[in-house]
C-alpha positions as CSV (number, residue, x, y, z in Angstrom):
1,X,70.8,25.5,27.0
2,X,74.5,26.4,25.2
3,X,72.2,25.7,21.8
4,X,69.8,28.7,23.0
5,X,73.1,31.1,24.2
6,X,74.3,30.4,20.8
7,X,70.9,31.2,19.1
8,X,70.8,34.1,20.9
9,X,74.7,35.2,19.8
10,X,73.7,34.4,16.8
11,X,70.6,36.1,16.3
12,X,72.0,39.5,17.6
13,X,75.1,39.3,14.7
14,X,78.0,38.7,17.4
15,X,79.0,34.8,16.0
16,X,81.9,36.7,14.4
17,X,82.9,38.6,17.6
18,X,82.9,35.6,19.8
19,X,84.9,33.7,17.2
20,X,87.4,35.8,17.3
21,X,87.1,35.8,20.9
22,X,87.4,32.2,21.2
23,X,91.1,32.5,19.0
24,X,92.3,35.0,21.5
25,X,91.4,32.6,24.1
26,X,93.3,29.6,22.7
27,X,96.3,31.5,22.0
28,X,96.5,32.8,26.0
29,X,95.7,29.0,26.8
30,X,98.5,27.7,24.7
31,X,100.9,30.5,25.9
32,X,100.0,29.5,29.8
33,X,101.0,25.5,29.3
34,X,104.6,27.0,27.4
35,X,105.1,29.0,30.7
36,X,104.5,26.3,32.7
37,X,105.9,24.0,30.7
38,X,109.2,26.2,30.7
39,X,109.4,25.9,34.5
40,X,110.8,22.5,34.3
41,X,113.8,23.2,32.2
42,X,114.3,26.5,33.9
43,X,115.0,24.7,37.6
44,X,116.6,22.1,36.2
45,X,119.1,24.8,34.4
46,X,119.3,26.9,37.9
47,X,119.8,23.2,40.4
48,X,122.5,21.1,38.0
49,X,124.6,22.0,35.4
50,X,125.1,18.7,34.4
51,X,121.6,19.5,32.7
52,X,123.4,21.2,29.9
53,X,124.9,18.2,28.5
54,X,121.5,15.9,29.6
55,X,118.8,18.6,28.0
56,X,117.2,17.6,24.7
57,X,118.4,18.2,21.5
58,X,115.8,21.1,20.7
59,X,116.6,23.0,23.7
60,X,120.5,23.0,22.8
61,X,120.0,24.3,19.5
62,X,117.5,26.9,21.1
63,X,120.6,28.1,23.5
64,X,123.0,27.8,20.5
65,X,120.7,30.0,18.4
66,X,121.5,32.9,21.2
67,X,125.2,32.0,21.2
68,X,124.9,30.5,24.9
69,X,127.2,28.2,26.0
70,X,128.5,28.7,29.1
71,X,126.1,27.7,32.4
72,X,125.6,31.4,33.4
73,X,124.6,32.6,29.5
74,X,122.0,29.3,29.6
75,X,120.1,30.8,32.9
76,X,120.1,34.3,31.8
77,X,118.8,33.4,28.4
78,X,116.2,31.5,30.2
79,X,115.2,33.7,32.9
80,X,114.7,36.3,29.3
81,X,113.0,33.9,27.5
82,X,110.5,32.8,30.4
83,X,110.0,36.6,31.8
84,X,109.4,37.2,27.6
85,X,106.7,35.0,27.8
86,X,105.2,35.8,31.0
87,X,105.0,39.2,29.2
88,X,103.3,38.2,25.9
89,X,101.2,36.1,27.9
90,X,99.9,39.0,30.7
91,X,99.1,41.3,27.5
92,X,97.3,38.9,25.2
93,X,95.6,37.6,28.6
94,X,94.7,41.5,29.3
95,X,93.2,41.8,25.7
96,X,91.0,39.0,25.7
97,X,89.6,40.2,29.0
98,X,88.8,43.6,27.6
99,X,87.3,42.2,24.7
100,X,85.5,39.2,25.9
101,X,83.4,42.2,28.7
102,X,82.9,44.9,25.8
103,X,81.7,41.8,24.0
104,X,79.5,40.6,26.3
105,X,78.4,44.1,27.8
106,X,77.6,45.1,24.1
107,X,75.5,42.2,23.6
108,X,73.6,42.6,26.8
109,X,72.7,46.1,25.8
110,X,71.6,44.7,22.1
111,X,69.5,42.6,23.6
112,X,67.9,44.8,26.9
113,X,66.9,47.3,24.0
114,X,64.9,44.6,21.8
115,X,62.8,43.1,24.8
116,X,62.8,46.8,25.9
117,X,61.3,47.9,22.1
118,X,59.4,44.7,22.0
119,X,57.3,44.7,25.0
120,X,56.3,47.9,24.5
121,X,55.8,47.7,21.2
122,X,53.4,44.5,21.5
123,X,52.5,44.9,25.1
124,X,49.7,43.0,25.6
125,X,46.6,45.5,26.6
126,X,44.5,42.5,28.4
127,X,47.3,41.9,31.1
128,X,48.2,45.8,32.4
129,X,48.2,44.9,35.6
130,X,51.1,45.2,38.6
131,X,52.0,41.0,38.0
132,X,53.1,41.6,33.7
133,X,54.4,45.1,34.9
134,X,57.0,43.5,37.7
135,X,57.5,40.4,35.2
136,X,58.7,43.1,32.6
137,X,61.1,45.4,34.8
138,X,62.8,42.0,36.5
139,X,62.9,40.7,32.8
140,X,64.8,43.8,31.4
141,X,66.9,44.4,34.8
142,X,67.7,41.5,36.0
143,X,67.6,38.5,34.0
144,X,69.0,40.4,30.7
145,X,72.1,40.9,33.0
146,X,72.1,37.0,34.1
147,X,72.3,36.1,30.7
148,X,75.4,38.5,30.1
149,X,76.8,36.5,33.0
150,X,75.9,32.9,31.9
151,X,77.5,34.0,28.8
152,X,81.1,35.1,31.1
153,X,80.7,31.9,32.7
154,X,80.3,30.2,29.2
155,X,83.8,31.6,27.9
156,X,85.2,30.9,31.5
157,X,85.0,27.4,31.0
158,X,86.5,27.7,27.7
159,X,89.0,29.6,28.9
160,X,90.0,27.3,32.0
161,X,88.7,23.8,30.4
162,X,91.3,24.6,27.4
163,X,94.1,26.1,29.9
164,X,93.5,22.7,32.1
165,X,93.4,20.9,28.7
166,X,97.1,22.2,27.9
167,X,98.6,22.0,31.2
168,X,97.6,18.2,31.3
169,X,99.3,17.8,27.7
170,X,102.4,19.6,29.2
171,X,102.7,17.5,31.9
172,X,102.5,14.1,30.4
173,X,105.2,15.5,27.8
174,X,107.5,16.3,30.9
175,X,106.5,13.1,31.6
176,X,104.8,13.0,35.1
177,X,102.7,10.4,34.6
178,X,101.5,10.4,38.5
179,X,100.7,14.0,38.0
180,X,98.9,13.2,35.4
181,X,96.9,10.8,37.5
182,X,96.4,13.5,39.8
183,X,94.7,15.8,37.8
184,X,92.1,12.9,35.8
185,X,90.9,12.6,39.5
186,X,90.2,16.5,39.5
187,X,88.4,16.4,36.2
188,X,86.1,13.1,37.9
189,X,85.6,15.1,41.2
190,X,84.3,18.0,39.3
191,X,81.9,16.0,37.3
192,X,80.4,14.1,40.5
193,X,80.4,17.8,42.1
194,X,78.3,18.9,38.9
195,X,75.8,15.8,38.9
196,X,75.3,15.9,42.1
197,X,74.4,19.5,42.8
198,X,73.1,20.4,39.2
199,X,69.3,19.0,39.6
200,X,68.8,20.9,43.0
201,X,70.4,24.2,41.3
202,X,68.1,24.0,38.3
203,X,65.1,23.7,40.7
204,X,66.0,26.5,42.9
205,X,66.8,28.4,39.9
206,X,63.7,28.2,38.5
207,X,62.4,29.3,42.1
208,X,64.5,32.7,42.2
209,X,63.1,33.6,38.9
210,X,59.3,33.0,39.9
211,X,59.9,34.7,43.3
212,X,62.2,37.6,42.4
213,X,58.9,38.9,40.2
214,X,56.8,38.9,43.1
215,X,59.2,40.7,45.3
216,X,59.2,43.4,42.4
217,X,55.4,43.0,42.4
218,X,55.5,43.5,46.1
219,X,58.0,46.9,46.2
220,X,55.9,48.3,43.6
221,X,52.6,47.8,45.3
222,X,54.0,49.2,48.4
223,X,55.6,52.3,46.9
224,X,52.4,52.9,44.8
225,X,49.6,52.6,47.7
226,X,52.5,54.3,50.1
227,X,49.4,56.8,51.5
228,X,47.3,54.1,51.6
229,X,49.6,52.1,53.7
230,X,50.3,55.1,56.3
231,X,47.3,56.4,56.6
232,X,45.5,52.6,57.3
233,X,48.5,51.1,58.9
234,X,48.6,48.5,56.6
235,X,52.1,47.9,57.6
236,X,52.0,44.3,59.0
237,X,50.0,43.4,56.3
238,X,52.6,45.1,53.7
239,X,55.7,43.6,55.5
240,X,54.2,40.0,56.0
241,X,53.9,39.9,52.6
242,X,56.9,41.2,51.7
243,X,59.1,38.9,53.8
244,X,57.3,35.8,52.6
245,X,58.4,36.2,49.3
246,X,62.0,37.8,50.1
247,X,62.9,35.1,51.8
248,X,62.3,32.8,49.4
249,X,63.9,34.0,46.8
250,X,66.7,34.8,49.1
251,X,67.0,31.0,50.5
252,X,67.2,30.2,46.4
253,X,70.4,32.8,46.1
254,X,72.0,31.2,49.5
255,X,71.2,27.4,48.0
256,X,73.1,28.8,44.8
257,X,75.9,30.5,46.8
258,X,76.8,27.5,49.4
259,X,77.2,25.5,46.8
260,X,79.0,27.1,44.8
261,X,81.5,27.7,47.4
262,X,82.0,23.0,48.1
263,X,84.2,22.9,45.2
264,X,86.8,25.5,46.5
265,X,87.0,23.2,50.1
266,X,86.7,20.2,48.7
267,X,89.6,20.9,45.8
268,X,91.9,22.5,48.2
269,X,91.6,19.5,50.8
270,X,92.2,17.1,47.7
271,X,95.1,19.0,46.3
272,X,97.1,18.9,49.8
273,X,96.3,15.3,50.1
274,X,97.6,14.5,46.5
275,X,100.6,16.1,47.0
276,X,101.5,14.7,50.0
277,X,100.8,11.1,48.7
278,X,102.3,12.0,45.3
279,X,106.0,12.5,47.3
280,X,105.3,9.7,49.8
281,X,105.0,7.0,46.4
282,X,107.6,9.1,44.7
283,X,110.4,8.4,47.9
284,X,109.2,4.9,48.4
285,X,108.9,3.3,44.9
286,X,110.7,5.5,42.5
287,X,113.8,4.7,43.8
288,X,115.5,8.2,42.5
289,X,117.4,10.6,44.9
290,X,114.9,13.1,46.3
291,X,116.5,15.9,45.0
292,X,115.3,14.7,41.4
293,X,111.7,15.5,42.9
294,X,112.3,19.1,42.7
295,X,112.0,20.1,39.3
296,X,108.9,17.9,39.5
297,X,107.3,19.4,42.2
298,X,107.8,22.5,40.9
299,X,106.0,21.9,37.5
300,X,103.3,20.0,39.7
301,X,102.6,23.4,41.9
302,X,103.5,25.6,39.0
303,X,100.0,23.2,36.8
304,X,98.1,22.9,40.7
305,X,98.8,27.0,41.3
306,X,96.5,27.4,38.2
307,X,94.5,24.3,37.6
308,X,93.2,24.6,41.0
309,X,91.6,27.8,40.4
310,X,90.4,26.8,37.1
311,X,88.5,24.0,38.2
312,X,87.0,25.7,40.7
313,X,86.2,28.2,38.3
314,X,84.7,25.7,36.1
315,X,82.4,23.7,38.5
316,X,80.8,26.6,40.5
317,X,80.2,28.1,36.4
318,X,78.6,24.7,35.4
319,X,77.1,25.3,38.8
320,X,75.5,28.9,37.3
321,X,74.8,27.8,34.6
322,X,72.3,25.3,35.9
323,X,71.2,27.6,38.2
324,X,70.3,30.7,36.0
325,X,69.2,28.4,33.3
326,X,65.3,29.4,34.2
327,X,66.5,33.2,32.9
328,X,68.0,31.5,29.6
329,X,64.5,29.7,28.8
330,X,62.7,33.1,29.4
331,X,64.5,34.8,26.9
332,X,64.6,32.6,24.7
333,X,61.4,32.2,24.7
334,X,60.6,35.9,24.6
335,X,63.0,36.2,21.7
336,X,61.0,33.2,19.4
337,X,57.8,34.2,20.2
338,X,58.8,37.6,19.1
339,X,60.5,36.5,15.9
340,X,57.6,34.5,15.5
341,X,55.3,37.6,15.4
342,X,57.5,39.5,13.3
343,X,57.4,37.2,10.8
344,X,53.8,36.6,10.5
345,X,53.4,40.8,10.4
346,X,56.1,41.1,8.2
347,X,54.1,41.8,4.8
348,X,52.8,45.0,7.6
349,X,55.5,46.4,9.0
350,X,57.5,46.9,5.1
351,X,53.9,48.8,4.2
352,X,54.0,52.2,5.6
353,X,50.4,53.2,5.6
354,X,49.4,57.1,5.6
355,X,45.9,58.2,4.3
356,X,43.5,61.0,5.9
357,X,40.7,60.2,7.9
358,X,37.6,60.7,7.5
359,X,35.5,58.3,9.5
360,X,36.0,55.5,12.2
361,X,33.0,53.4,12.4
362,X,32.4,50.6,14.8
363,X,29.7,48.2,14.0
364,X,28.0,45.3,16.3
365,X,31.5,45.6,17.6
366,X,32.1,43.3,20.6
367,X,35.2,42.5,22.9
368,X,36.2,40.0,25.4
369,X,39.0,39.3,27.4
370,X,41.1,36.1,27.2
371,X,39.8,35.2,30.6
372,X,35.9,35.3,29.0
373,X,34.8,38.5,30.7
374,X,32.7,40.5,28.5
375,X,33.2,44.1,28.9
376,X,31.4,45.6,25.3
377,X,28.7,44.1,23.3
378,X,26.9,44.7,20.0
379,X,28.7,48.6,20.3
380,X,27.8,50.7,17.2
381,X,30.0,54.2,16.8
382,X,30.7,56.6,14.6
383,X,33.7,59.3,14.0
384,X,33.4,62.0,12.1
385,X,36.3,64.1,10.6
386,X,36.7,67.2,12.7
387,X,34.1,65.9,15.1
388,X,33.6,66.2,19.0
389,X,32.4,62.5,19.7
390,X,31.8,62.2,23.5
391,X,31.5,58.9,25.3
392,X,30.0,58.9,29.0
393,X,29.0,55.7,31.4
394,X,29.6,55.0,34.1
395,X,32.8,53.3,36.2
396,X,33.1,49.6,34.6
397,X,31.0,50.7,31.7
398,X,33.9,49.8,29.1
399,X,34.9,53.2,28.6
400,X,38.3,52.6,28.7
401,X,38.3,49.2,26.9
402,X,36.6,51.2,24.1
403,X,39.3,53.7,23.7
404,X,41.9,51.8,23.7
405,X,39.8,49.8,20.8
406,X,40.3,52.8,19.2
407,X,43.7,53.9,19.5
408,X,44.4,49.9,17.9
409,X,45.5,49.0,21.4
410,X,43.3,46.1,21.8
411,X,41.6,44.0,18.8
412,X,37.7,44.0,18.7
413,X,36.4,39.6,19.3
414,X,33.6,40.4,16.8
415,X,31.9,43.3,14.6
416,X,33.3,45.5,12.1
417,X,35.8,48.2,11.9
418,X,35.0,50.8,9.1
419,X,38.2,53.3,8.2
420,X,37.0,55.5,5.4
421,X,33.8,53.3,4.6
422,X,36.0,50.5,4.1
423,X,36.2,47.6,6.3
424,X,39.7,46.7,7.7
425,X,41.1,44.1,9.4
426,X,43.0,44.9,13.0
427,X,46.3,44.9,11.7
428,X,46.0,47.3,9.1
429,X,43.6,49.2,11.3
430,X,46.3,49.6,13.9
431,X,49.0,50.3,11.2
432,X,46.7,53.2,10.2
433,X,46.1,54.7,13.8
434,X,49.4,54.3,15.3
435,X,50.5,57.4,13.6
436,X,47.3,59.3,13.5
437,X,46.2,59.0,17.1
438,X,47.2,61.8,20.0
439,X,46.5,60.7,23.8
440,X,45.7,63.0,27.0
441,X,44.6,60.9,30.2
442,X,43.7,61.9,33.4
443,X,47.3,62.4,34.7
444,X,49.1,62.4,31.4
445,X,53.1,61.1,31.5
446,X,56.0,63.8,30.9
447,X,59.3,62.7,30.9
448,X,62.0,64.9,33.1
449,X,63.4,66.9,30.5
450,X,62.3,70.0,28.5
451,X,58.9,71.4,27.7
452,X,60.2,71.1,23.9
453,X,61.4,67.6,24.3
454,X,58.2,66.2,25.8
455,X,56.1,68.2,23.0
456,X,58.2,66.7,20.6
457,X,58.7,63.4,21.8
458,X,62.6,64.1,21.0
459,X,62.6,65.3,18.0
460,X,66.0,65.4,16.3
461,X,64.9,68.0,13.7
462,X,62.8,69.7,17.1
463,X,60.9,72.9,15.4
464,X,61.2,75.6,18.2
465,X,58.6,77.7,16.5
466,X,55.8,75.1,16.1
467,X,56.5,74.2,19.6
468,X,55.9,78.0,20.9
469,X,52.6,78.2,18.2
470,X,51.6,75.1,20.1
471,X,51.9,76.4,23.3
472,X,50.3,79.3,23.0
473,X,47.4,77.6,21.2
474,X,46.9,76.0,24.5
475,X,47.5,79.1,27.0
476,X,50.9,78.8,27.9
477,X,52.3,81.3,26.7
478,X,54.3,81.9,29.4
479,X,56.4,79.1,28.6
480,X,56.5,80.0,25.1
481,X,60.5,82.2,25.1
482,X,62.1,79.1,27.2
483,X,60.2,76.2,26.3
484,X,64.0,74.4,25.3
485,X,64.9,75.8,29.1
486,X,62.5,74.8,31.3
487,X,62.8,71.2,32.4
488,X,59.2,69.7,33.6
489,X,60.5,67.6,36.8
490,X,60.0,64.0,38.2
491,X,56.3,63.5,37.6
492,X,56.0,66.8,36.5
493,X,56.5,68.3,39.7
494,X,57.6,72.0,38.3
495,X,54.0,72.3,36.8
496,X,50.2,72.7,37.8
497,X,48.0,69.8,37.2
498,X,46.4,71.9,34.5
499,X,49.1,72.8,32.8
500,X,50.8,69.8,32.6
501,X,47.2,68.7,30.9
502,X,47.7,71.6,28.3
503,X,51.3,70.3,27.2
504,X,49.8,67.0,26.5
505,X,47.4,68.2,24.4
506,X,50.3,71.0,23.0
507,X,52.2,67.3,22.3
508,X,49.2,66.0,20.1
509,X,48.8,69.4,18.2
510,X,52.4,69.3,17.6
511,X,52.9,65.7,16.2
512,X,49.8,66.9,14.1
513,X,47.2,63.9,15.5
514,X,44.2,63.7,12.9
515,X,42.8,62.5,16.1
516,X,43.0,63.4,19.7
517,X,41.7,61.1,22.3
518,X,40.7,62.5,25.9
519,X,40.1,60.7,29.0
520,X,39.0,62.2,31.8
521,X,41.4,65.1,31.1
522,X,39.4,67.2,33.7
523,X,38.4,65.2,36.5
524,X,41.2,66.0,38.3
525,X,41.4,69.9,37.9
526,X,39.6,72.7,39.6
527,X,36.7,74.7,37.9
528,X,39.1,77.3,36.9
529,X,41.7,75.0,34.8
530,X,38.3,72.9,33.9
531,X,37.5,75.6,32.0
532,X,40.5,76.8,30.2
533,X,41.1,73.0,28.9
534,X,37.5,73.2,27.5
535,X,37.4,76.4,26.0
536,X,41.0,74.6,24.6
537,X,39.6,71.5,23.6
538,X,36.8,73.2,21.6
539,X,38.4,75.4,19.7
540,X,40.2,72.8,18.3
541,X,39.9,71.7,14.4
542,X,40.9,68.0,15.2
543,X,38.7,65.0,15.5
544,X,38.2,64.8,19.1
545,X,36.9,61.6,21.0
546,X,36.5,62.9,24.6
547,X,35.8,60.1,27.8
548,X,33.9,62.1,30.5
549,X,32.0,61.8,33.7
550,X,31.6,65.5,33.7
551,X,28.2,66.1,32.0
552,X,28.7,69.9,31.7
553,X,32.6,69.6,30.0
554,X,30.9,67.5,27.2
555,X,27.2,69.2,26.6
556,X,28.1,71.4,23.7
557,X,29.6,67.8,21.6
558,X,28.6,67.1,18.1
559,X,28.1,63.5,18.9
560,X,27.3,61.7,22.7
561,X,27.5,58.1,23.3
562,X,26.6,56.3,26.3
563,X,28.4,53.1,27.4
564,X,25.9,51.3,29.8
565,X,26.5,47.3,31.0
566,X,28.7,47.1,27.8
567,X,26.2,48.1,25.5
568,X,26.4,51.9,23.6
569,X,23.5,54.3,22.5
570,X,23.6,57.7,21.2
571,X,22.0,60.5,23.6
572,X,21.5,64.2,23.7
573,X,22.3,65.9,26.9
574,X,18.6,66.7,27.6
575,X,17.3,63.3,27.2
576,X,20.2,62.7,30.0
């Protein structure tokens, strides 16, 4: 698991940020074992003054190098040189805090935005359904931010393990061997804490993941089919379902939680315990006065006052780790498979394709989904440049499988696709249409910002006066003086129905879409918008492919196909 962390570090460029991270890290460690490590001498220096003649050779010429010679000079030099360090110590430590977060924060937003640009980018057509939709927003919510964590808990262990690490080395240099002791029992109790709890963590781990997507699922399905819900008092149903799946991804969190909070107990208990034992051996066998078991005590609460902490701090992040290890796997595995992708498309993505077009043709064209449901079979179309192509049939028909066939949203199982008289495979095909294609559905999306923004899809180099052209091509001219003003709403709720329609297809004129694809962009309008958008929609030069129910919108089309039990025929409205 580390390996992939580090693979993902790596892959996102922050090896060199963490580095220097990690330098920061063992500099603050180092600088916490010399304070503690100063202690010693310090209480010695305040409790005997007989300890000026005793101390080591080092330390006199330390004092001599400051001119100190009398008892009082020692302990003020001391008390300077130890509050000095403290100092150095609090700042560097503050540093490497502020650092190690914008580090991590900065990484976590690096890597929301590629799943974010990935998934939609190669969103998988076959799968739109509420399941891949909850997997995505728990993916680029929640677990993105996991990983940030994992990756704090990572650099906590190193942090404590190297602090521990240091004060150990201090003490066997002050030479408290049974302290020593003391502290190899801490690092053997955390292990057995670890082992014992880690195989239970990864399982429940891997349960909060599954479940915490089905409680999105669930919200989601509840706040979409809200009416629905109300008005058939589906609220038993809706709640039963609900708490079934809260609570167990809730029991996973408390599993995590209550174990992560043993080590604390247990270390606390076991640090008393020591202690207590450590003076009872010290005043039996030792044989030394017990005032000589001060300055030892003192290091040994100074080490225990942070060592505790620290490996508490490192079992219940070991205990994370294993944990939220499911949300490492999953990204991981999202990352490859997209790297994976990229790689095989490479050779596409370098080729910026633009050409003019002149005809989309579909022959024997068939599509399946992965499941084996057919939807189309043997489907023969044809688009003319500057065309009106309708496509009718009937709910289920295919209709929208079809269009999104077109737009290069979903690859055709058999036939060929004709761009320009020339056959093409689905890449290229959808390398070709991703910048030629316009899209108005049934209840187009606008974002909440301005009627220029959403015409433009936020366009840094926005062209106020093709925007108001567009606008008024579409009878909405009303709009036309503030259209940078005027801010649509949440779900448009500032416009009509029909004129929200209208700025979508304003948006396709504007991005200048060789073609514009329809669907259903009337069935929800009254006659009197109905007919605006038609009168709209015909006088337009641009190769239209319109998706209708509505016989009498479509009769006056160059071109109507029918999509019945998957198959397609051409018809004329009287033959209807």
């Amino acid at each position: 698991m580390i390996n992939k962390i580090l693979l993902l570090i790596g892959e996102f460029g922050f090896k060199t940020k963490f580095f220097w991270l990690f330098v920061l890290i063992f500099i603050a460690s180092i600088l916490e074992a010399v304070g503690i490590a100063s202690i010693l001498p310090l209480i010695s220096v305040l409790l005997d003054e007989s300890f000026i003649d005793e101390m080591p050779a080092f330390l006199g010429e330390f004092f001599r190098a400051f001119d100190a010679n009398s008892h009082q000079e020692i302990i003020n030099i001391s008390l300077m040189f130890v509050i000095g360090l403290f100092i150095i110590k609090t700042i560097i430590s503050l540093v490497t805090v502020h650092i190690q977060y914008s580090t991590i924060y900065s990484f976590q937003n690096k890597l929301a935005i590629r799943i974010l640009r990935n998934f939609i980018k190669d969103f998988d057509f076959q799968v739109t359904n509420e399941e891949s939709a909850a997997k995505i927003t728990n993916t680029i919510h929640h677990e993105v931010h996991l990983i940030s964590g994992l990756i704090a808990n990572c650099t906590l262990i190193l942090i404590d393990s190297l602090m521990v690490l240091f004060i150990c080395v201090t003490i066997l240099i002050v030479g408290s061997h049974l302290s020593m002791f003391i502290f190899a029992l801490f690092g053997i109790l955390s292990y057995l804490i670890i082992k014992i709890t880690g195989r239970r963590l990864s399982y429940y781990g891997n349960q909060r993941l599954e479940f915490e997507q089905k409680r999105l699922k669930a919200v989601g399905e509840g706040v979409a089919g809200i009416r629905e819900i109300k008005v058939f008092e589906l609220y038993p149903w809706f709640e039963e379902s609900f708490d079934e799946v809260n609570k167990i991804s809730l029991n996973a969190r408390k599993k995590e939680i209550v174990a992560k909070s043993y080590p604390r107990h247990i270390f606390e208990f076991f640090a008393i315990t020591a202690l207590f034992g450590f003076i009872i051996v010290w005043v039996s066998l030792s044989g030394n006065p017990i005032s000589a078991l001060v300055p030892i005590i003192s290091v040994f609460a100074a080490a225990a006052f942070k060592a505790l902490p620290a490996a508490n701090r490192i079992t219940s992040s070991m205990q994370s780790i294993k944990f939220y290890g499911a949300s490492v796997d999953t990204i991981y595995g999202i990352i490859s498979k997209w790297n994976k992708l990229e790689g095989n498309n490479k050779h596409l993505e370098d080729k910026k394709i633009n050409i003019i077009i002149n005809e989309i043709s579909f022959d024997g064209m068939s599509f399946q989904y992965n499941d084996g449901k057919k939807v189309l079979e043997n489907i023969n179309i044809n688009i003319q440049k500057g065309s009106k192509t309708a496509i009718i049939g009937e709910s289920g028909s295919g209709k929208s499988t079809l269009v999104n066939i077109i737009c290069g949203l979903l690859s055709a199982s058999s036939g060929n696709q004709r761009l320009n008289k020339k056959n093409v495979d689905y890449e290229e095909y959808k390398k070709i249409l991703s910048g030629a294609v316009g899209y108005v559905s049934q209840k187009p999306f606008l974002f909440n910002a301005t009627i220029s923004q959403n015409i433009s899809n936020f366009d840094e180099d926005l062209d106020l006066e093709k925007v108001r052209e567009v606008l008024r091509m579409v009878k909405l001219d009303e709009f036309a003086d503030y259209a940078d003003s005027f801010i649509v709403g949440e779900n448009f709720n500032n416009l009509s129905g029909g004129q929200a329609q209208r700025i979508a297809i304003a948006r396709a004129l504007y991005q200048n879409s060789q073609i514009i694809i329809l669907d259903e962009p009337t069935s929800a309008l009254d006659n009197q918008n109905k007919n605006i958008i038609n009168e709209i929609i015909y006088n337009l030069d641009s190769t239209i492919v319109w998706i209708s129910h509505d016989i009498q919108s479509i009769k006056n089309c160059d071109v109507i196909y029918e999509l019945k039990q998957g198959t397609s025929k051409e018809v004329s409205i009287s033959a209807k």
